[in-house]
N, C-alpha and C positions, 0 to 999 in steps of 0.2 A: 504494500500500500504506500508506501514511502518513497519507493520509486515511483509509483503511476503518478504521485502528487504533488511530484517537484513542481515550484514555478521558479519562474523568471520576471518579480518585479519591476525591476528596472526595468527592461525590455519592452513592458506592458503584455508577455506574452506568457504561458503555460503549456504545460505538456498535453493537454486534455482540455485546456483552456477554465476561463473563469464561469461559474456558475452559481447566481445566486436560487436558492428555493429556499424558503423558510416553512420548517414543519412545525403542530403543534407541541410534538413529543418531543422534537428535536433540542425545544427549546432548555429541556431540564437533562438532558443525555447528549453531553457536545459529541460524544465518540459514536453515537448512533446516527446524529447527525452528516457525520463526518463520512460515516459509511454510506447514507444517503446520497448524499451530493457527488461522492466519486461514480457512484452508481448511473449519476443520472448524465456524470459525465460520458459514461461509457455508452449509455444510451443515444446521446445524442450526437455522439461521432460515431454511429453502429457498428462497436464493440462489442457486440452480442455475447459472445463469452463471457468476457468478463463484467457486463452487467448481470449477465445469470449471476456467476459467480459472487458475486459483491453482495448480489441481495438476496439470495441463501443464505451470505454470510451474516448477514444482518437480522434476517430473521432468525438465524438460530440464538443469534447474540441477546436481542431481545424480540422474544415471540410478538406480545404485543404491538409492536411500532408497525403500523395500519398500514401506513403508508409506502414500506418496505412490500408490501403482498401489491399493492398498485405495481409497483417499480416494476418486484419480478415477472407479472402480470404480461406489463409493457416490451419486457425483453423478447417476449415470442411475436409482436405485432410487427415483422417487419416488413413494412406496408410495402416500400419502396422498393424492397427485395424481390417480391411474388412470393413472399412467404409469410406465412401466420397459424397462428395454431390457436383456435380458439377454446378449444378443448380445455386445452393446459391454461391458456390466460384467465376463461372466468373459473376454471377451478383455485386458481390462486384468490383471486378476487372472492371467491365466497368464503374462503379461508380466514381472509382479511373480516369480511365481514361479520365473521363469527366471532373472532379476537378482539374487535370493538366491541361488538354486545357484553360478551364473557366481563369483559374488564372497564366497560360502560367508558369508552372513550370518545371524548366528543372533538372533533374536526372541526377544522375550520371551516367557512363556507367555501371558501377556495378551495381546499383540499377535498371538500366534498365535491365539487365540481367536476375537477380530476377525477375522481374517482366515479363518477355519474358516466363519466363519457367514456372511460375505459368500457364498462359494465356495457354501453351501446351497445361498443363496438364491438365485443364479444358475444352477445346475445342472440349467437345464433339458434337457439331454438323459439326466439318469440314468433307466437305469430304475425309477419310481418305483412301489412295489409297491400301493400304495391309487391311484394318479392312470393318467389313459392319458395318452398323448406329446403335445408341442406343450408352448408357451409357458404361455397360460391356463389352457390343461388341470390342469400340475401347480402351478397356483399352491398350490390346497392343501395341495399337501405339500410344496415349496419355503418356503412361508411358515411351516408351521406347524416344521419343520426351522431356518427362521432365528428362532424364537421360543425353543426349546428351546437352541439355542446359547447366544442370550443370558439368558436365564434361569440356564442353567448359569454366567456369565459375572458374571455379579451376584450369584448364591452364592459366587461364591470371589474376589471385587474389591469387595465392597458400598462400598469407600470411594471408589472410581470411579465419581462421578455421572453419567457417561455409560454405565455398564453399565446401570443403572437404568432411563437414558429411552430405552435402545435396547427394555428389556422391555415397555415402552409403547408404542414404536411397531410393536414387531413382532407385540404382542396386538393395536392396531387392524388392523393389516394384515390380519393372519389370521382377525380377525371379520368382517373385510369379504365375505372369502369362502365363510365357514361358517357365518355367525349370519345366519337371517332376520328376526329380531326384535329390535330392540337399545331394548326397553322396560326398564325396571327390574328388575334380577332376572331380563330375558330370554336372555340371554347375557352368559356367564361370564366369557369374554374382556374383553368390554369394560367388564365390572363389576371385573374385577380390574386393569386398563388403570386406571381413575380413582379404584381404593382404593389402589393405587402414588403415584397422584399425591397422594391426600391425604396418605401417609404424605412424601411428598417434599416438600412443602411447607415442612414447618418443619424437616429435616434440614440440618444446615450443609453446604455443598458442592451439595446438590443443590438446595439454596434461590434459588442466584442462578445456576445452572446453563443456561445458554437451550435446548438440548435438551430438561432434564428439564422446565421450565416449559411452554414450548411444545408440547411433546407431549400434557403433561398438561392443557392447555387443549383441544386435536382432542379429544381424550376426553371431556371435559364438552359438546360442540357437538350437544346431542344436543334434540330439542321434547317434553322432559319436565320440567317445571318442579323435579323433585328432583333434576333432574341437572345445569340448565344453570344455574342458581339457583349449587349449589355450582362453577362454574366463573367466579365474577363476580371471585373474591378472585385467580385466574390472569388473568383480563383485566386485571385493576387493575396487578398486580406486572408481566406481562411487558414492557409497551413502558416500563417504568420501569430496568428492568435490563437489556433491551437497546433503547436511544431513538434510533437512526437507520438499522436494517434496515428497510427498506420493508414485508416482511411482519408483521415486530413490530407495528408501528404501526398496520397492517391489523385481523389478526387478532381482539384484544377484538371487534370488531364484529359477530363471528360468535356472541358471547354477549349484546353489547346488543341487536342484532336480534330476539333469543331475551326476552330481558326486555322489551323495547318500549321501548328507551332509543334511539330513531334519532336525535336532535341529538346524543348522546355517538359514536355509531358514527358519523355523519359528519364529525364534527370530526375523529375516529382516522384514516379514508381521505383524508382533505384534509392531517391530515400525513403519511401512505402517500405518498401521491403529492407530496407537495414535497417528499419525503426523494430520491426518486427522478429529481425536478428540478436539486435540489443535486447529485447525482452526475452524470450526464451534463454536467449545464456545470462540475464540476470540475475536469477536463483529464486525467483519466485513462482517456478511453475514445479510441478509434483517431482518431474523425472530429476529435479536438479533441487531435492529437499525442499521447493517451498510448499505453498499451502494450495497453487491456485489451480484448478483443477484436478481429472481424476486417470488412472491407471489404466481404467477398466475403459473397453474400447466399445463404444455406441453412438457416432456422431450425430446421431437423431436426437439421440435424451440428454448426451453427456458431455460437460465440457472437457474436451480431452489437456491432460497434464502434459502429454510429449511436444519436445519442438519443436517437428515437423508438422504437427497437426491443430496448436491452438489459434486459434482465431484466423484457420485458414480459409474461410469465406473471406474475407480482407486480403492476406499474403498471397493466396495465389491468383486473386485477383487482379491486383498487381503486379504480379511476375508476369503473366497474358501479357496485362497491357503493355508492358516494358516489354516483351521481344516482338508482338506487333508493330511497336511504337520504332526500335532498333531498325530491323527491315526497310523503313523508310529513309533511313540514315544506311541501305544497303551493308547492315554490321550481322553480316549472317555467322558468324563467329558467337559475337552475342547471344544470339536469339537462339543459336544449337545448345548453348551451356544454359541458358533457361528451359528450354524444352527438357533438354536435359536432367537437370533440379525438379523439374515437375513430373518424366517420369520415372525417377529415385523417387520420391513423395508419395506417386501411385502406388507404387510397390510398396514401399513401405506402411501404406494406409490398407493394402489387399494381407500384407503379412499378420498387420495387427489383430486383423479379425481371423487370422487362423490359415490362411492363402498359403505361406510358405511353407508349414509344415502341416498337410490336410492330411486329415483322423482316415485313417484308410484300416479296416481291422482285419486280423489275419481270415476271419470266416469268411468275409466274401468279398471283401477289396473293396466294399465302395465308399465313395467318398462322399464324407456326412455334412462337413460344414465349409466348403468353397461357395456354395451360393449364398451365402450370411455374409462372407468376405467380401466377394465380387458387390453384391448390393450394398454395403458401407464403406463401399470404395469408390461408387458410383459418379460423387462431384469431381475425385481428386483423376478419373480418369477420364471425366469430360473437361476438364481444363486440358490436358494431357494432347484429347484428341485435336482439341481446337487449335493447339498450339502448332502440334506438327502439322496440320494443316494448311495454316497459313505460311510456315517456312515454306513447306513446299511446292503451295498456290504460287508462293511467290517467285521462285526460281524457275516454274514451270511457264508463266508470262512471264518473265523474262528471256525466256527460250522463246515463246510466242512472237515477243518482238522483236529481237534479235539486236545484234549490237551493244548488247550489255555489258559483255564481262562474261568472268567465270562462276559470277552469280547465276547463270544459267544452266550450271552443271551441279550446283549444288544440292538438289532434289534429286529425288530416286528417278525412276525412268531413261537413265542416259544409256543410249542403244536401243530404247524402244522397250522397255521390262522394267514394269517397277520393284524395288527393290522393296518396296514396302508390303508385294503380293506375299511375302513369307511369313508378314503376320499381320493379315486382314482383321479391322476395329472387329472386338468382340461386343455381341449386342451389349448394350448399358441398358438398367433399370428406368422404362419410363412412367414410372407411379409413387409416389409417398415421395418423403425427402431426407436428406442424408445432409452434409455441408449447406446445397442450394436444395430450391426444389429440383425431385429428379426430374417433374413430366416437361419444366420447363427448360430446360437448359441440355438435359442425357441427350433429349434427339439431334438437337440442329449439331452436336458435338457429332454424332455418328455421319448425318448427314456433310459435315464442312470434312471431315476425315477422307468418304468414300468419294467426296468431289477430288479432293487434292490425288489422290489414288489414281482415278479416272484418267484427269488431265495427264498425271504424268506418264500414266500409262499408253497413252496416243503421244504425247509429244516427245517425251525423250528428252535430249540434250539437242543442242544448235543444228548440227548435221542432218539428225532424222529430223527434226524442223525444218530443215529448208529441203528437205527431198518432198517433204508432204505437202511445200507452199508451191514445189515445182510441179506434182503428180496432178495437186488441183487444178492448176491454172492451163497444164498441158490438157486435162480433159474436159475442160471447163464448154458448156454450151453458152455461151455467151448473153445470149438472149433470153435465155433463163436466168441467168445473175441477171441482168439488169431487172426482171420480173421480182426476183427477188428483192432489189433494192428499190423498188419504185413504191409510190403514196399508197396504193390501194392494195395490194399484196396480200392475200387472207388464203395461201396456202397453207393448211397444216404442215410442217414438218415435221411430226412426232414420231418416229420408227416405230414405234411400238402401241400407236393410240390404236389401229386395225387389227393387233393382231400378228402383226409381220414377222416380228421378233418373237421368243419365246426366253426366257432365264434362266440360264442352263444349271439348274440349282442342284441337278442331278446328273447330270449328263457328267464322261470324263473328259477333263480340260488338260489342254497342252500339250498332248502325245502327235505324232504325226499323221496319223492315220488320215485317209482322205474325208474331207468333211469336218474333222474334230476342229472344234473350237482351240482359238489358241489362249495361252493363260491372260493373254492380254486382254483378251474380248470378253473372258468369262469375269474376270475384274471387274471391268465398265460395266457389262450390264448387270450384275450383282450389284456393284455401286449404285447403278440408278433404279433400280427397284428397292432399297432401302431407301435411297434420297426420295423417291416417289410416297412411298409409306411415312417417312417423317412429313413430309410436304400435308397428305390426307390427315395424321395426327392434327397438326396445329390448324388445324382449318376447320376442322371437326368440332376442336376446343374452342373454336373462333377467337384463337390468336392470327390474327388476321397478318399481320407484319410477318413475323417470323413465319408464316407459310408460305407468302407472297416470295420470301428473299430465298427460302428453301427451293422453292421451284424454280428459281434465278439459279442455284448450283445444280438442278436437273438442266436444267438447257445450255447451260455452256459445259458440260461433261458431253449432252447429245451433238451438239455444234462440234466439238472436239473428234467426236467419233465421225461424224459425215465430214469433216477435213480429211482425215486420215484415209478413210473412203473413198475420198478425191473426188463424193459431191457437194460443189465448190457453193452453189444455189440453196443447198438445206442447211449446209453450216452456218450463211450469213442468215436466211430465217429465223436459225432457232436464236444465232447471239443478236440478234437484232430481238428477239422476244424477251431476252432475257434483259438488255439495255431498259428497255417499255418496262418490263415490271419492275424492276429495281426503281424508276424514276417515280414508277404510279404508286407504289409501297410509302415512300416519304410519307404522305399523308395518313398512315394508318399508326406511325409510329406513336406508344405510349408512352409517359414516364417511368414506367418499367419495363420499358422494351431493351430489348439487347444493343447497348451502344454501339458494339464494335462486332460485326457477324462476319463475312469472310469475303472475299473479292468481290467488286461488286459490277452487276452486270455491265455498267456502264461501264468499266473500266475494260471487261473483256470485249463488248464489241468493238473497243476503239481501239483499241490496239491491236486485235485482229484484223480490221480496217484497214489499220495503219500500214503494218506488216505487208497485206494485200495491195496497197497503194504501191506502195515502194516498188513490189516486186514487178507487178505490171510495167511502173515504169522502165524498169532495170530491160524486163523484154521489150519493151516498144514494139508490139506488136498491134499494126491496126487494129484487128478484130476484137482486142483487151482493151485497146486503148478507149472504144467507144465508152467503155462503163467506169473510167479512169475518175473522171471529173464525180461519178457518183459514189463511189467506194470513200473518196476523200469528204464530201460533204459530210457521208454518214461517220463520220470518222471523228470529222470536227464535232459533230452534233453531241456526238454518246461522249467524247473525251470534256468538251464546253459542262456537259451535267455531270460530267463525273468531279471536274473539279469545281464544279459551281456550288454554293454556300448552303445547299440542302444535299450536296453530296460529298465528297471525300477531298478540301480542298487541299492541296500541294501534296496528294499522293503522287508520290515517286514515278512510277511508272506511267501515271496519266500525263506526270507535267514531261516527261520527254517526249511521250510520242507524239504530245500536239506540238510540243517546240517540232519537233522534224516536219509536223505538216503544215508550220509555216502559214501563210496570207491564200487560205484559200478563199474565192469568189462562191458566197452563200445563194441560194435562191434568196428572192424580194421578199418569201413569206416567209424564211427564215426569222426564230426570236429566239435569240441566242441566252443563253442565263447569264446573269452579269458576270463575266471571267475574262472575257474578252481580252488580250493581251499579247507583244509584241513577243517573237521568240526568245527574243534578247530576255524579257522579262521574266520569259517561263524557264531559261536555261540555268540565269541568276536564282531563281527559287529553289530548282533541283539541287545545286553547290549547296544553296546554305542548308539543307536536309541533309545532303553529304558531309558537308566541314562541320556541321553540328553533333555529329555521329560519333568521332573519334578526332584526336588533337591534327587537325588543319586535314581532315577529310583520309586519314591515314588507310584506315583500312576500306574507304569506298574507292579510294584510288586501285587498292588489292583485288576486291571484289566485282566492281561497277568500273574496270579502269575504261574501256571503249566509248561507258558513258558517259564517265566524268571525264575524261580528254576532249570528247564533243563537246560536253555543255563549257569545257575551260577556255576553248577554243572558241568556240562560236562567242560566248561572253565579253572580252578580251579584244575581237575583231570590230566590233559591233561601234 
């Protein structure tokens, strides 16, 4: 407790930041107090853990203290998360309730408050007269019920900055449920979520408040550049006023991401994650004598004591985003020794629950507790999945676009075979929750795994790339690409929507035999029949975004396979499909939607585009050349949104292929997203993602050198 509660006076700053709550119990027990407020610190930068932890502690220290059963209550409401347990939360709460009667303890009207709107929100089994029964069911009106609480709770406390940032978090919550649209002006909730925050900004009390800050940051996290723009001045101040919460430290990056500041965002995760280092070898977690957590291995119920494992909703959180974040600084060195780190963590989270040495008894050999392991291991190896995923999405367009570097070899596939076919994602748990929830997060991790798999299993490394951009364009019907690229175009290209294809789930793969599927083909389509099944998942659950972008990694895996095919006309269909839904997806995005999911469609059409631009030109060949001028529009078009302020701005990959395609002549009806910009400008953007990456761009020069000698060159000349 002594560490968590260092401050830094002077500074005006704290480990966990400053936090006033005045209890009524509090007032005659300072040490219960004391317990209180660190708790709620932990609450309010979502250190779940150790808010459990705190106020168990608290309750056992003294049962009575009411407001301690609220706290631990509150630890399971993690709104913002997609997780909650209302079960466990009004079961504390009625606990609480008992221990006031028992000991006739009267609250304040404040703390009654609190406690009125906890009980809301929990109360799922009231009958609720707009909702039908079940947990999710009435989240609408459970949430929109603990909204109105605290609302009413900030009309009559305004000088309690935690009434404030509660009316923050309980409008994001309830938009999440009710708004399909959280464009500008499109819902009111979460417009009035981030004009609280503006106003909270410069109020004293709520200024250095980490609740109200932090909340008010979720609320600006939005791919609207007039929304995420005004949440840069909350990135700046929070890990300033709270500077050793792992989340603190995190978070900004969820706004630099958004501006295209990825050296600033992973500098922020790199001290995420050392924050999180210094605590586990502090000596205040179980494996290393202290008190804070436990042995026994159940990451559903229990705070775990090991230091790979506590408060690893936050730490590998952070580690994600720090070697996604690396990759754009081309530091694939990096991002391998965090993938890496995460799956040691896997393992080691699969060992704990019995994984490494499984109960096999001499009667009949079978093995009794690997499915208890694998399922409470379920988050640490959808982090896992996502991770090696995006390495090597990334390596694989880069191969796509060629002229990169030896970042293009860096992913499996080089010769045409991925190397990753030898150990194909084993399904994950999509039901109950473990670290995250599993239904939300297990799939799109399977789903980004069997995409990255796909791609590199059609593209390979540079060579089988540019044989496959030769095979296409040598067989290419010409007239059909341009049908393909033209306005009105409503061919399906789904190989499989007829029937055509079948999924060789049975059949044997990769022998020679005439006919036999080779291991490459049964990969793909194995990959896209689970990415298809995660896809019906979330659409089913009507997580409408995360199905939308899911079907974006089905159609550039099937564009991938019709390249390889060398039909040149269904490839550009299906990444031209998957560009459209990735763009049309922006609007479904929630405040707990997945910030960062996995290449995104725009990115692939355009650089396939691009790629195809180039090469045509290279043959100058009349009968290509007709469809020249439209391969480049469509090019500009999907790269313009990929790096436009609702999409992935100064992603790497997007800002060089449009610098190479330069000043192209748009149709009149063209309306470009605001990004517009001269190559010179876009080449200068790419360097500072590179020299931000490692001291004066060391290892993008290693990695990225063809790209970074162009963009050095061309910058330089200009």
């Amino acid at each position: 407790e002594q560490w968590a509660m260092r401050d830094y006076p002077a500074e005006g700053t704290s480990t966990w930041g400053h936090l006033c709550f005045d209890t009524t119990q509090g007032r005659t027990n300072p040490l219960s107090q004391s317990f209180f407020i660190l708790g709620m610190k932990a609450l309010s930068n979502f250190d779940y853990n150790f808010c459990t932890f705190d106020y168990n502690k608290l309750i056992k220290l003294q049962k009575d203290f009411v407001m301690a059963y609220w706290g631990r209550a509150m630890c399971e409401s993690q709104l913002l998360w997609n997780s909650e347990n209302p079960v466990e939360s009004g079961s504390f709460l009625k606990m609480g309730r008992a221990m006031q009667k028992k000991n006739s303890v009267i609250l304040s009207d404040r703390e009654e408050g609190y406690y009125r709107a906890a009980e809301a929100l929990n109360d799922y089994s009231r009958n609720w007269t707009m909702c039908s029964a079940g947990i999710s069911q009435t989240q609408p009106c459970r949430f929109k019920a603990f909204f109105e609480a605290n609302t009413a709770l900030y009309k009559l406390y305004p000088w309690d900055a935690n009434t404030g940032a509660y009316v923050v978090l309980s409008s994001l919550a309830l938009a999440s449920v009710v708004c399909d649209d959280f464009g500008p002006g499109k819902c009111p909730l979460a417009d009035h979520a981030r004009s609280l925050g503006e106003e909270f900004f410069t109020m004293p009390g709520y200024s250095s408040n980490p609740a109200s800050i932090h909340y008010s940051l979720h609320a600006h996290d939005y791919p609207y550049a007039e929304i995420y723009e005004s949440g840069v001045k909350f990135a700046e101040r929070y890990p300033k006023v709270v500077n050793g919460s792992v989340h603190s430290l995190h978070m900004p990056s969820h706004i630099y991401q958004r501006t295209g500041q990825f050296p600033e965002a992973a500098s922020g995760n790199e001290q995420s994650v050392t924050s999180a280092d210094e605590f586990s070898m502090s000596g205040a977690l179980k494996y290393r004598g202290g008190p804070v957590g436990s042995l026994s291995w159940n990451p559903a119920l229990l705070v775990s004591g090991y230091g790979f494992a506590y408060n690893a909703g936050n730490v590998y959180h952070s580690l994600e985003y720090e070697a996604y974040e690396v990759l754009q600084s081309c530091n694939f060195p990096e991002a391998a020794l965090e993938t890496e780190r995460m799956g040691v963590a896997s393992f080691q989270a699969l060992a704990m629950g019995g994984g490494r040495t499984i109960e096999q008894p001499d009667t009949d050999h079978k093995i009794t507790n690997l499915g208890s392991a694998w399922f409470n291991s379920t988050t640490y190896y959808g982090w896992f999945y996502r991770m090696e995923a995006r390495l090597y999405q990334e390596a694989a367009l880069s191969s796509l676009l060629g002229g990169v570097g030896k970042a293009a070899y860096e992913g499996p596939g080089v010769g045409g075979s991925s190397s990753l076919a030898s150990s194909l994602p084993l399904p994950l748990a999509w039901n109950g929750s473990t670290d995250y929830s599993n239904s939300y997060y297990a799939p799109q991790s399977e789903a980004g795994l069997w995409n990255a798999i796909g791609l590199a299993s059609v593209f390979g490394g540079p060579e089988r790339m540019a044989e496959l951009i030769e095979k296409a364009l040598s067989q290419a019907n010409w007239s059909d690409v341009q049908q393909a690229l033209s306005e009105d175009d409503q061919v399906s290209s789904d190989p499989w929507a007829a029937g055509g294809k079948a999924y060789p789930w049975e059949g044997a793969c990769g022998g020679s035999m005439p006919g036999m599927k080779s291991s490459a083909e049964c990969t793909v389509m194995m990959g896209q029949k689970r990415i298809a099944e995660v896809a019906q998942f979330y659409l089913d659950q009507n997580i409408t975004y995360e199905g939308k972008l899911t079907r974006v990694l089905w159609l550039q895996v099937a564009s991938a396979a019709a390249l390889g095919e060398g039909d040149l006309p269904a490839s550009l269909r299906l990444a031209r499909q998957a560009s459209d839904l990735e763009w049309e997806a922006v609007g479904n995005m929630l405040p707990t939607s997945t910030s960062v999911y996995f290449f995104p469609g725009t990115a692939f059409y355009g650089v396939l585009a691009t790629r195809l631009a180039k090469a045509v030109q290279q043959r100058n060949e009349p009968v290509s050349m007709s469809s020249l001028d439209m391969l480049q529009q469509h090019a500009v078009d999907s790269l313009d949104k990929c790096l436009a302020p609702a999409g992935r701005p100064k992603l790497s990959l997007c800002l060089l292929a449009r610098a190479r395609l330069g000043n192209v002549p748009m149709p009149a009806s063209y309306k470009s997203p605001p990004v517009a910009r001269s190559s010179t400008e876009l080449y200068l953007a790419l360097l500072s993602n590179y020299n931000g990456g490692s001291e004066d761009g060391r290892v993008a020069k290693e990695f990225c050198s063809e790209a970074y000698e162009e963009a050095n060159v061309a910058s330089k000349s200009t």
